[in-house]
Every structure is written in C-alpha cells, then in structure tokens.
Backbone and ligand atoms as CSV (ligand in chain L), in Angstrom:
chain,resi,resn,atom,element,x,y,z
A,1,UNK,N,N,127.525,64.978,190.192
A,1,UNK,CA,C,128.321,66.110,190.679
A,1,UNK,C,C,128.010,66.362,192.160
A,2,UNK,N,N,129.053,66.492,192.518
A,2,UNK,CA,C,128.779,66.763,194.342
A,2,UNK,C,C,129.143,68.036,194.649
A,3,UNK,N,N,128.166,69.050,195.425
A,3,UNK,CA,C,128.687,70.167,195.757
A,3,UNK,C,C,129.472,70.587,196.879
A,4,UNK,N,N,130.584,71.581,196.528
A,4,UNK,CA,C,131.744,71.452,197.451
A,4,UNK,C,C,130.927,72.268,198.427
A,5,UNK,N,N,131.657,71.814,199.385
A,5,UNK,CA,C,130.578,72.317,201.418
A,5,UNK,C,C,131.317,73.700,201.905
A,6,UNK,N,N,130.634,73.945,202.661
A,6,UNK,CA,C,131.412,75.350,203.047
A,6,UNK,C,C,132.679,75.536,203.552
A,7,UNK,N,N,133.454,74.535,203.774
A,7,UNK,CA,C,134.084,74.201,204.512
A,7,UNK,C,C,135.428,74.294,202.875
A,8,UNK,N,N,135.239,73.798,202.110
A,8,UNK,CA,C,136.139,74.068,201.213
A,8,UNK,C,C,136.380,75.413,200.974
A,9,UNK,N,N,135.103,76.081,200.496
A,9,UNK,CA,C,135.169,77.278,199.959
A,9,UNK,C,C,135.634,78.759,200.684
A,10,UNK,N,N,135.524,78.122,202.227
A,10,UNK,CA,C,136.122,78.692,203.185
A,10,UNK,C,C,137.305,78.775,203.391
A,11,UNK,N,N,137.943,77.752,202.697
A,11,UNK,CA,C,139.327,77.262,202.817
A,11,UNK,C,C,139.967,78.179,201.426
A,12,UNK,N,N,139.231,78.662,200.846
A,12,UNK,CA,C,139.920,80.050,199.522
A,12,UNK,C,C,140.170,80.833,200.444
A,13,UNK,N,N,138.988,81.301,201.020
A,13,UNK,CA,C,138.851,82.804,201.791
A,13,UNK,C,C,139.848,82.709,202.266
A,14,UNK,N,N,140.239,81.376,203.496
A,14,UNK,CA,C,141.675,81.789,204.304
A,14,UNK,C,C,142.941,82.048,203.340
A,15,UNK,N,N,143.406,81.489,202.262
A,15,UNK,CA,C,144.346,81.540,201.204
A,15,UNK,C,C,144.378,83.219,200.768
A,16,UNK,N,N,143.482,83.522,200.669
A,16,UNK,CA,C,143.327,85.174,200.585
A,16,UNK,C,C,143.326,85.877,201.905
A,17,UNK,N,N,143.303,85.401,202.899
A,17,UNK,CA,C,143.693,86.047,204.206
A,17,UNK,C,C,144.987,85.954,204.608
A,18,UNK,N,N,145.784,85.101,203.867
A,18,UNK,CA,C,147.033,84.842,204.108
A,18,UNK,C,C,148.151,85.655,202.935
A,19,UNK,N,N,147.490,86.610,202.011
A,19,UNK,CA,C,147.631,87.339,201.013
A,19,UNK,C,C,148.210,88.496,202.084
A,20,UNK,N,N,146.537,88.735,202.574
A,20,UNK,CA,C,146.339,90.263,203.081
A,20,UNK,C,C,147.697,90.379,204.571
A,21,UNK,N,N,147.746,88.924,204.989
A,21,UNK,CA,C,149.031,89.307,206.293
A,21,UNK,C,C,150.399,89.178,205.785
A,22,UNK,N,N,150.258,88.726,204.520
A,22,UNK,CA,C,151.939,89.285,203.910
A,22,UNK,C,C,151.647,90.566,203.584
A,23,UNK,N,N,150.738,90.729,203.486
A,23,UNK,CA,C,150.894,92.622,203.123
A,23,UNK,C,C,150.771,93.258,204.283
A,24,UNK,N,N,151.053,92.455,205.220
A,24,UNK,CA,C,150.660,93.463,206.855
A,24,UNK,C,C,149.121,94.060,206.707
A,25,UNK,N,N,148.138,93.585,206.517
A,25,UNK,CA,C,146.873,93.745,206.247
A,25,UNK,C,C,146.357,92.447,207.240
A,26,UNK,N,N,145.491,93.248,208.650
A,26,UNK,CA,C,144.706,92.504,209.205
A,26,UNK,C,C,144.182,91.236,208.180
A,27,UNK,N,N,144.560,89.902,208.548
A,27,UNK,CA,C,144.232,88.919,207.976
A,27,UNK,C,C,142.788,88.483,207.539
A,28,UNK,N,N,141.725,89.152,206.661
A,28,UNK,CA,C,140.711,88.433,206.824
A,28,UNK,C,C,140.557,88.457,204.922
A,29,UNK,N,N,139.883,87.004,204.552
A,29,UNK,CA,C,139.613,87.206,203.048
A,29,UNK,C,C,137.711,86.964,202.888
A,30,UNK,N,N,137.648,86.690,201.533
A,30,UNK,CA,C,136.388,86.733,200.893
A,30,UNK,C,C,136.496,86.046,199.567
A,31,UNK,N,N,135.737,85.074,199.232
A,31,UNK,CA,C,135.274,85.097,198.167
A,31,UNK,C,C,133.365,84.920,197.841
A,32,UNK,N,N,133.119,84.957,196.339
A,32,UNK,CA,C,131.952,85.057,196.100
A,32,UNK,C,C,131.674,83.749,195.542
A,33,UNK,N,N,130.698,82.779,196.095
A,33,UNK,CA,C,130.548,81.896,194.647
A,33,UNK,C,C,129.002,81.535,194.167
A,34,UNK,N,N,128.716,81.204,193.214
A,34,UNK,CA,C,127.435,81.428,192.277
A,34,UNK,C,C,127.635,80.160,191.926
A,35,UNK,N,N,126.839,79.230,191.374
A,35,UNK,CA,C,126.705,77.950,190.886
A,35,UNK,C,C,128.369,76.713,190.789
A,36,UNK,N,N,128.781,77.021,192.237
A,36,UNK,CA,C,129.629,76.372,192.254
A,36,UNK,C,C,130.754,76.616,191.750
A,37,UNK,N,N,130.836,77.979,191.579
A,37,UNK,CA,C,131.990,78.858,191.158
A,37,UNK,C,C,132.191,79.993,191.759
A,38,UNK,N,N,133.555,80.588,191.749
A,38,UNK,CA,C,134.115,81.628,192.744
A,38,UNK,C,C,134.127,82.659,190.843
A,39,UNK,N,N,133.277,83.643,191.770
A,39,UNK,CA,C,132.727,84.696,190.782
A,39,UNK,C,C,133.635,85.958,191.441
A,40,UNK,N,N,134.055,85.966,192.294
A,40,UNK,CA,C,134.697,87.154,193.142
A,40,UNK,C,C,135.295,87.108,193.908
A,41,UNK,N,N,136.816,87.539,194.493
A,41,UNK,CA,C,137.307,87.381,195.657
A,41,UNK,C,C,138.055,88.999,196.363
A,42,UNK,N,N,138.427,88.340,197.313
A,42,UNK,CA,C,138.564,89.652,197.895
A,42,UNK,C,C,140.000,89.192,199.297
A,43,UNK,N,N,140.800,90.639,199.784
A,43,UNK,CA,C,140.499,90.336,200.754
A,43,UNK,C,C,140.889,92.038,201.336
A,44,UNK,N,N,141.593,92.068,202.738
A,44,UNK,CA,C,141.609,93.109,203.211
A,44,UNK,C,C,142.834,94.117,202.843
A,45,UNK,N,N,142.337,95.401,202.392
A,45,UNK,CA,C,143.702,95.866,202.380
A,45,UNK,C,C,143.246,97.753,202.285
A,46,UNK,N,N,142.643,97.812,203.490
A,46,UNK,CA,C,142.823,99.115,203.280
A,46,UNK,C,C,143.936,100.079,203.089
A,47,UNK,N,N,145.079,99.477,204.153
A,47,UNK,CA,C,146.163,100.375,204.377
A,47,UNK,C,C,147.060,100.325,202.949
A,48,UNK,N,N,147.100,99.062,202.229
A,48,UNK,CA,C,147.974,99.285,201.290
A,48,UNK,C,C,147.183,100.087,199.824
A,49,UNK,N,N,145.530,99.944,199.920
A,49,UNK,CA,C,144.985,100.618,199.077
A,49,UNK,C,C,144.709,101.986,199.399
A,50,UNK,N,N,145.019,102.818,200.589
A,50,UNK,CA,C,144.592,103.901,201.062
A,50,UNK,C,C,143.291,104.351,200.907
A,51,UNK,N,N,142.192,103.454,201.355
A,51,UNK,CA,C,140.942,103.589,201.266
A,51,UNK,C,C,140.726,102.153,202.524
A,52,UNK,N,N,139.409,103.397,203.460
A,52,UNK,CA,C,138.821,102.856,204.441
A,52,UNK,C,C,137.997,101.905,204.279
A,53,UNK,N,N,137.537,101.664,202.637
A,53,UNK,CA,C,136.353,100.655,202.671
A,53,UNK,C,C,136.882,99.716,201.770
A,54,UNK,N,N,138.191,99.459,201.723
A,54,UNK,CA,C,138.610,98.290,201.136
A,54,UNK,C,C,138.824,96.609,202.310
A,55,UNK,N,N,137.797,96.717,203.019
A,55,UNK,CA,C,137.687,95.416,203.318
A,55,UNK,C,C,137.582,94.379,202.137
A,56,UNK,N,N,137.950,93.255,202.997
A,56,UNK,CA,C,137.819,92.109,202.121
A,56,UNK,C,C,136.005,91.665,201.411
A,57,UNK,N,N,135.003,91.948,202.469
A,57,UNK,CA,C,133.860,92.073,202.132
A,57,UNK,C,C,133.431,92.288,200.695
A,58,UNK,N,N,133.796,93.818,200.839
A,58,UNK,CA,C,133.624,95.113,200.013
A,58,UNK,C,C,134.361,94.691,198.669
A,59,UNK,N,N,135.593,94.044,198.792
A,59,UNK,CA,C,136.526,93.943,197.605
A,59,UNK,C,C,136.133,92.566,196.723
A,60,UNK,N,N,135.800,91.366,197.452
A,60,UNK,CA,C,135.036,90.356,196.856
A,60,UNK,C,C,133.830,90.902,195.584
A,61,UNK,N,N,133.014,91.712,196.661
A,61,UNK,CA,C,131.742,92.187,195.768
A,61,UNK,C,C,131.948,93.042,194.915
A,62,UNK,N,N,133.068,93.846,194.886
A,62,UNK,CA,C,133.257,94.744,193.617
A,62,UNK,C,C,133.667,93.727,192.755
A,63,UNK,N,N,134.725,92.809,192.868
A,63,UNK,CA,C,135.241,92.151,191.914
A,63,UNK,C,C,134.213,90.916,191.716
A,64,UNK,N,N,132.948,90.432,192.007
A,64,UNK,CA,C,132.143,89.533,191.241
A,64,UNK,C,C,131.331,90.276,190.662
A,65,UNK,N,N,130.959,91.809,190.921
A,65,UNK,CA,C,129.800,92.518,190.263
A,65,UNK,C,C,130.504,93.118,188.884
A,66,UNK,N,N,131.734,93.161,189.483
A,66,UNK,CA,C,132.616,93.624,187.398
A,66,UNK,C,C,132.294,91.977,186.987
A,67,UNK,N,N,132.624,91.361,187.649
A,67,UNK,CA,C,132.852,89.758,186.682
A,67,UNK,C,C,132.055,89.630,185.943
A,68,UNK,N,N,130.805,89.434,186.732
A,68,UNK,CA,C,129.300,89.265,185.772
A,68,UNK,C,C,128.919,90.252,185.319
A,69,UNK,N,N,128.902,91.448,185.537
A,69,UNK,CA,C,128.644,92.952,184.865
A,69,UNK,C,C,127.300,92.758,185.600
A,70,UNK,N,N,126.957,92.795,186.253
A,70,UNK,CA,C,125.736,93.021,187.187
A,70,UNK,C,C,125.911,93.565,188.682
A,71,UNK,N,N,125.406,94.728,189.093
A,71,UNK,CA,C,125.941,95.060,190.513
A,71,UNK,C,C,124.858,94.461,191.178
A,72,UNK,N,N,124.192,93.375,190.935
A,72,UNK,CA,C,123.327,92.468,191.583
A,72,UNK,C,C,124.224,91.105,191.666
A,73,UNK,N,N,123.957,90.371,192.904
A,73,UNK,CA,C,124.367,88.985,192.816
A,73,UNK,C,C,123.432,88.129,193.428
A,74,UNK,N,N,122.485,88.253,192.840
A,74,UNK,CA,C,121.752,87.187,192.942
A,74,UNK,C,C,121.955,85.618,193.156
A,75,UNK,N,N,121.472,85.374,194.464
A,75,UNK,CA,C,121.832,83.596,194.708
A,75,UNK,C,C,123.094,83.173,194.369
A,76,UNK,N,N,124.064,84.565,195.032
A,76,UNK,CA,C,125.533,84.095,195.323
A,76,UNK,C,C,125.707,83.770,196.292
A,77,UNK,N,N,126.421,83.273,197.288
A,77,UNK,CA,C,126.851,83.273,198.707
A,77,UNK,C,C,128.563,83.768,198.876
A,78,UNK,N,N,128.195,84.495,199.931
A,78,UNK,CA,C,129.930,85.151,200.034
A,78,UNK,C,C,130.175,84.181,201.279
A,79,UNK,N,N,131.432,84.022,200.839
A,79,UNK,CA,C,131.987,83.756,202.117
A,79,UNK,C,C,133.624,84.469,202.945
A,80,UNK,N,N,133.574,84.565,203.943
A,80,UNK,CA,C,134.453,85.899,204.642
A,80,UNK,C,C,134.598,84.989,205.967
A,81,UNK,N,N,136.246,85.656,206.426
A,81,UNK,CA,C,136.278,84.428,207.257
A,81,UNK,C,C,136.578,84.867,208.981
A,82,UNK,N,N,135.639,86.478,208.583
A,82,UNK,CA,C,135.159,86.865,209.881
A,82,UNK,C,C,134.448,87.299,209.610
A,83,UNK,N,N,133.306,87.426,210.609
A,83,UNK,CA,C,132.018,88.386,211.209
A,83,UNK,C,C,132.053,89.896,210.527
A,84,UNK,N,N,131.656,89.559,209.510
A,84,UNK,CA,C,131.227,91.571,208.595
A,84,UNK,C,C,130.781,92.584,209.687
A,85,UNK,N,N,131.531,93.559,209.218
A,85,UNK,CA,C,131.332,95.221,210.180
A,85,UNK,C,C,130.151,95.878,209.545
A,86,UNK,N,N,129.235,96.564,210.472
A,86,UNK,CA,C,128.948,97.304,209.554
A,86,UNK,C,C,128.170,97.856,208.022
A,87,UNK,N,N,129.703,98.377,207.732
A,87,UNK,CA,C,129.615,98.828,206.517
A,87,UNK,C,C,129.482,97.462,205.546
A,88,UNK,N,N,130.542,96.571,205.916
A,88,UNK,CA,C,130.157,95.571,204.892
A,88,UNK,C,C,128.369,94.487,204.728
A,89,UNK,N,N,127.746,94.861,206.341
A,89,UNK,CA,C,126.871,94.096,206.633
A,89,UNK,C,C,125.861,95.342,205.563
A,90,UNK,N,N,125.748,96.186,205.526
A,90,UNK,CA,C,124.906,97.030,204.463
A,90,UNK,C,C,125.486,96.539,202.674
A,91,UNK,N,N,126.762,96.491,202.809
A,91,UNK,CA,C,127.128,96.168,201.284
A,91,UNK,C,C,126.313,94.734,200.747
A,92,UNK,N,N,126.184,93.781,201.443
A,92,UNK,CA,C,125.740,92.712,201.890
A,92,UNK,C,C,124.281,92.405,200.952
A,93,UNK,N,N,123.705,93.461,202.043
A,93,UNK,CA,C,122.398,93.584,201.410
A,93,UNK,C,C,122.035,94.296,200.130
A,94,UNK,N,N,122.697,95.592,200.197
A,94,UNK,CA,C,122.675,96.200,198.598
A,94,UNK,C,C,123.218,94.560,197.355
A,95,UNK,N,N,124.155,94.368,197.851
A,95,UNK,CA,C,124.030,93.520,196.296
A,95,UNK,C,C,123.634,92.250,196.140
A,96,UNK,N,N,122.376,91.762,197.532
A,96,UNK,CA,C,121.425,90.924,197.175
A,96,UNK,C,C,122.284,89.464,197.249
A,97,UNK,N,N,123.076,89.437,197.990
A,97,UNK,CA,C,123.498,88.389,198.207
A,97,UNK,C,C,122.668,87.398,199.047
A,98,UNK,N,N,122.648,86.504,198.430
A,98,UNK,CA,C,121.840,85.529,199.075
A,98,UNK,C,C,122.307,84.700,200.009
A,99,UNK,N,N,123.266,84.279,200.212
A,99,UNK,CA,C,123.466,84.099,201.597
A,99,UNK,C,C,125.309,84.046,202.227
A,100,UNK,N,N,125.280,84.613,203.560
A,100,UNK,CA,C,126.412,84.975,204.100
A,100,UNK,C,C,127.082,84.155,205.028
A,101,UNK,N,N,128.335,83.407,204.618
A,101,UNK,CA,C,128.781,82.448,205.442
A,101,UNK,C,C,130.210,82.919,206.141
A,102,UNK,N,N,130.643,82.524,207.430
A,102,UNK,CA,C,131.257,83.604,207.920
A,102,UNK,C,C,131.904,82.135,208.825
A,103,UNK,N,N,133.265,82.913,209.162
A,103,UNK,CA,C,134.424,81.925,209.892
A,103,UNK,C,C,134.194,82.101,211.347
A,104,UNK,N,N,135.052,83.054,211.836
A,104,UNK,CA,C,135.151,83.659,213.032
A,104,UNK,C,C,134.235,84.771,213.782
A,105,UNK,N,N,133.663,84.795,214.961
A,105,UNK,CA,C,132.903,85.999,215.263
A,105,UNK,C,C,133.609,87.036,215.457
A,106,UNK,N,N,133.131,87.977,215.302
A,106,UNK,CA,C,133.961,89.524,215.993
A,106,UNK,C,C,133.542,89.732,217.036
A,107,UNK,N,N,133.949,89.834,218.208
A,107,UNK,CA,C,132.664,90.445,219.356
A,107,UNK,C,C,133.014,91.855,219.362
A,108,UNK,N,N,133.997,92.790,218.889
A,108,UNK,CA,C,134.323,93.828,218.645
A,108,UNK,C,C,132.624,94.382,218.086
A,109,UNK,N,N,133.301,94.381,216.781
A,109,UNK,CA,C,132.478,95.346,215.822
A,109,UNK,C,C,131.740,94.020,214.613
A,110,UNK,N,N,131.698,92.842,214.851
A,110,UNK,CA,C,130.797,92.103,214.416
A,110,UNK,C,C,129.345,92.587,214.798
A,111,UNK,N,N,128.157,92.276,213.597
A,111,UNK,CA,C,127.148,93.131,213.117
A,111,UNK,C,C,125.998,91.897,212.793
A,112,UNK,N,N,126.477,90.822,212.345
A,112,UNK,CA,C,125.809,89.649,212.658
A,112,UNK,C,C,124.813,88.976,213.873
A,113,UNK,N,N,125.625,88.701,214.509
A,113,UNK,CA,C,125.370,88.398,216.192
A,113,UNK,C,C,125.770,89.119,216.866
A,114,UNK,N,N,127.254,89.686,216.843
A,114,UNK,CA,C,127.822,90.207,218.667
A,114,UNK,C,C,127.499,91.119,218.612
A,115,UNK,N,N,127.474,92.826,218.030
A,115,UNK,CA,C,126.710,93.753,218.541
A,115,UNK,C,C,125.460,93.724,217.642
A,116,UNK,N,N,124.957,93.514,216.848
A,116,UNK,CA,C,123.447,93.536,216.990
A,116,UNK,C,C,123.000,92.592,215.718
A,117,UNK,N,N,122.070,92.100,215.396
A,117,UNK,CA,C,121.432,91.655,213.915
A,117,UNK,C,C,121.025,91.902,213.224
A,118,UNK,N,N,122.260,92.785,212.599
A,118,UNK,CA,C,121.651,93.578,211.312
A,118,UNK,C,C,120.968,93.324,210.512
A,119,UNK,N,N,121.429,91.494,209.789
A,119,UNK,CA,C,120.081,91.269,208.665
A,119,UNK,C,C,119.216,90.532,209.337
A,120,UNK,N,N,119.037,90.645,210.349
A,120,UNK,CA,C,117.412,90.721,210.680
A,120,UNK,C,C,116.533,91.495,211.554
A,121,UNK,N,N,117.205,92.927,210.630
A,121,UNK,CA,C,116.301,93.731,210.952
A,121,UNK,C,C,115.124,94.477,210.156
A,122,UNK,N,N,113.541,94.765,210.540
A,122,UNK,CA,C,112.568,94.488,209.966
A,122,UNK,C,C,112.164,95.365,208.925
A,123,UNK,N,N,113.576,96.435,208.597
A,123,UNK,CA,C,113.210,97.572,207.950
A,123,UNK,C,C,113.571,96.863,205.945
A,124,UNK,N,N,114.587,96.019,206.566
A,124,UNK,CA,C,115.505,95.474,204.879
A,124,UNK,C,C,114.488,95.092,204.031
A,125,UNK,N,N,114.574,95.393,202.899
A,125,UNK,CA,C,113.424,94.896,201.933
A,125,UNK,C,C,114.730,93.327,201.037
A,126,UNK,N,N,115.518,93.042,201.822
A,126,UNK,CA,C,116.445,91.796,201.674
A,126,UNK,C,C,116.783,91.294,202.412
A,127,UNK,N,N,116.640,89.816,202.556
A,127,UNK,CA,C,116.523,88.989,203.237
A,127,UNK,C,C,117.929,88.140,202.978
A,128,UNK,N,N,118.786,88.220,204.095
A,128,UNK,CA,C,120.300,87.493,203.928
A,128,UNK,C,C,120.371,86.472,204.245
A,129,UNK,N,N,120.137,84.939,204.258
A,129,UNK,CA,C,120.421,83.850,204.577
A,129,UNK,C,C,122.035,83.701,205.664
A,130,UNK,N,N,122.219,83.657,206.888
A,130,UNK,CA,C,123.459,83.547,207.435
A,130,UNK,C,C,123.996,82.282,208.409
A,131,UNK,N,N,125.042,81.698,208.190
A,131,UNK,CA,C,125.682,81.390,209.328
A,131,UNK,C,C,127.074,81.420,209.744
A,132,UNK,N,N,127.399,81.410,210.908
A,132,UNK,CA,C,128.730,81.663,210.752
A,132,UNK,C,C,129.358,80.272,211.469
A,133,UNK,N,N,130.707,80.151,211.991
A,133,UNK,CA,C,131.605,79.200,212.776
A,133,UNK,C,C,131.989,77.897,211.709
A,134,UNK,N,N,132.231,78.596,210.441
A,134,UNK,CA,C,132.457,77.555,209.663
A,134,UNK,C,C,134.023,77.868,209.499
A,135,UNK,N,N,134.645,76.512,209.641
A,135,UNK,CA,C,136.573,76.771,210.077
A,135,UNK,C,C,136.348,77.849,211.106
A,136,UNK,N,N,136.021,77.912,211.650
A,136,UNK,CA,C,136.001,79.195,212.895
A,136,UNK,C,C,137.411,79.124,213.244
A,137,UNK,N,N,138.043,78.072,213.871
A,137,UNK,CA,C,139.402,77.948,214.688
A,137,UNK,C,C,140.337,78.853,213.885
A,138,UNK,N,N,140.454,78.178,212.321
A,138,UNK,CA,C,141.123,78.183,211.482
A,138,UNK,C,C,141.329,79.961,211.202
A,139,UNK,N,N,139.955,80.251,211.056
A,139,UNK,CA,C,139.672,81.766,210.396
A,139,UNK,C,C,140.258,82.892,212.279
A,140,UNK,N,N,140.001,82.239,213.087
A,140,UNK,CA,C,140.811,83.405,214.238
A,140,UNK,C,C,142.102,83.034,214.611
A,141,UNK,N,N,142.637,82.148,214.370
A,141,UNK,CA,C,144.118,81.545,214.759
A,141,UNK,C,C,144.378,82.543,213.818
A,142,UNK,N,N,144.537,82.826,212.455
A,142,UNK,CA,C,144.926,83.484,211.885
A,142,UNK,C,C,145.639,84.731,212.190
A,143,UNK,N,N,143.856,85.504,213.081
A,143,UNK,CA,C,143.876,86.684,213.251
A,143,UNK,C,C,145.041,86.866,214.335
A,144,UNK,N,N,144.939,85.578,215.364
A,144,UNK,CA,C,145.665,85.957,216.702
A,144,UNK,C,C,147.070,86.075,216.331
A,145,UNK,N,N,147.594,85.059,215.166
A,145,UNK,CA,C,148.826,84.808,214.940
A,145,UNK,C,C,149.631,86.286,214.380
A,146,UNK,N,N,148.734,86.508,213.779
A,146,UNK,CA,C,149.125,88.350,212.972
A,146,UNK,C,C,149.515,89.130,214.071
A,147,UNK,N,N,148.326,89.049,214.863
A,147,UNK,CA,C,148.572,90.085,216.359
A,147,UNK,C,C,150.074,90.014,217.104
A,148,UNK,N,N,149.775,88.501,217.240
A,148,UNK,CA,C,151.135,88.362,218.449
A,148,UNK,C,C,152.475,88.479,217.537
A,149,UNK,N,N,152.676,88.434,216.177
A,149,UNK,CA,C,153.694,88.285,215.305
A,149,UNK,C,C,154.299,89.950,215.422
A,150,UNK,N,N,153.285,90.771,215.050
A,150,UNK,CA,C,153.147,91.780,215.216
A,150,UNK,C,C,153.729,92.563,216.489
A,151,UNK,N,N,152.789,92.203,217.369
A,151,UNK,CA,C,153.999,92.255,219.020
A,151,UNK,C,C,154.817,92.305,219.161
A,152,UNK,N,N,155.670,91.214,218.777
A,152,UNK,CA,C,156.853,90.637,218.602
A,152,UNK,C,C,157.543,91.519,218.277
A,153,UNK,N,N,156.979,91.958,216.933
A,153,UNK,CA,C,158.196,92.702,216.032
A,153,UNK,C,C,158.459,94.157,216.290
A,154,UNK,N,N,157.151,94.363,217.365
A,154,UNK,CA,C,156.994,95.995,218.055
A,154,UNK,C,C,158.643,95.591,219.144
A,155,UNK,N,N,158.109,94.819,219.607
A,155,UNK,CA,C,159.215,94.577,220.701
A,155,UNK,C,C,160.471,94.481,220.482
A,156,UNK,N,N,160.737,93.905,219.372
A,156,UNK,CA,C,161.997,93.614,219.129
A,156,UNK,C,C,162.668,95.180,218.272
A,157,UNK,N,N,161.387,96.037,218.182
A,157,UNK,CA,C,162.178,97.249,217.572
A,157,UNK,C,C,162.287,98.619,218.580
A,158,UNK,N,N,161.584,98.292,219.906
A,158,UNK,CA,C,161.989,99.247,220.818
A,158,UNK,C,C,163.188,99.152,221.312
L,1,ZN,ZN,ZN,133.814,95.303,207.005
C-alpha cells in the first residue's frame, strides 16, 4: 500500500473550495484525514451559514469530531488550502491535531508564518506539526480568480 502525498489530499480541499465559490463564499476548503482516510471535510461559508466561525478550518473539525464521536483527533492531519486565521489556528490546537498542512500563505491575517507563530508558541501544552506551500499556486489562483470574477461583476452592475 502506498500512501497518498499531500499533494493529493490537497487536491479534495481545492474541490471543496470550489463548492464554497459557487456559493459566493471566499474560496478556501479543508479536509481531515486519519489513517489514510478523509474523516472530515469542510469548507468556507460563513455568509451562507450566518455564523462568523464557519470557516472551512472550523467546519472540517466539527464534521470529523461528529464522525468519530471524539472531539479529539488524534494523529489526524488537516489539510486547508490557506494559511489558518487565528481563530482557526486555536481550533487547531484544541482538537489535537497532529499535524497542519496548508496551500497558500495569507500575509493578511495568516497566523502560521506571516503575522506571527502561533503553534510555536511556548505557552501550548500541543504541539502542531506544520507545513505549508503544498499546491500553493493552485490553492491562491483560486482565491485571485474569485476576487477578479467578483470585480467584474461589481462593474458590470454599476
Ligand atoms: Zn480561520
């Protein structure tokens, strides 16, 4: 058995990011996977769920912690196919995810690297395994394409 590389499993997340921009939902997805299985997915949709913390992050991990009935995920790896905010970089650690693989950086409000390193900071009693720039191109073309589509359609309605 050969295990599929990040690079596949990354390739869900975008399929679920391409969910969230038919719903006019900033394009970003998530899934969870555990022994070579997608235990959880997710992606973004606050505006159509009317809730601020329905990132794709956030929505992966609710839906693998119902899956398994454990709000632990032990020696899962999420993968998200931008740079976690935040709030999701704390969700992160609450449910013990073992390690965080990530597409695109944010230099915005990315929490990883661009504004600061959250999981490695010395207070966490959890330790997040991370890297990111996996499909990187793939995971911000996305984002840009939403933007400028978006533009477009501002423009064409003034
Ligand atoms: Zn977030």
């Amino acid at each position: 058995m050969t295990e599929k590389d990040d690079c596949y499993w990354m390739q869900q997340a975008l399929l679920l990011a391409q969910q969230a921009a038919g719903m006019d939902e900033i394009p970003v997805g998530a899934v969870v996977v555990k022994d070579n299985e997608i235990i959880g997915s997710g992606f973004n949709q606050p505006i159509s769920l009317c809730d601020p913390t329905a990132h794709a992050e956030i929505q992966a991990l609710r839906n693998a912690a119902n899956h398994i009935g454990n709000y632990r995920l032990n020696s899962a790896t999420l993968y998200v196919t931008l740079e976690p905010c935040g709030m999701c970089a704390g969700a992160i650690v609450h449910s013990r995810i073992a390690r965080l693989v990530y597409g695109a950086t944010e230099p915005k409000a990315g929490v990883i690297v661009s504004q600061t390193q959250q999981l490695d900071k010395a207070y966490l009693n959890h330790k997040v395994l991370y890297q990111g720039g996996v499909c990187a191109e793939e995971c911000s073309e996305i984002i840009s394409v939403f933007f400028s589509r978006r533009r477009a359609e501002k423009k064409a309605h003034s």
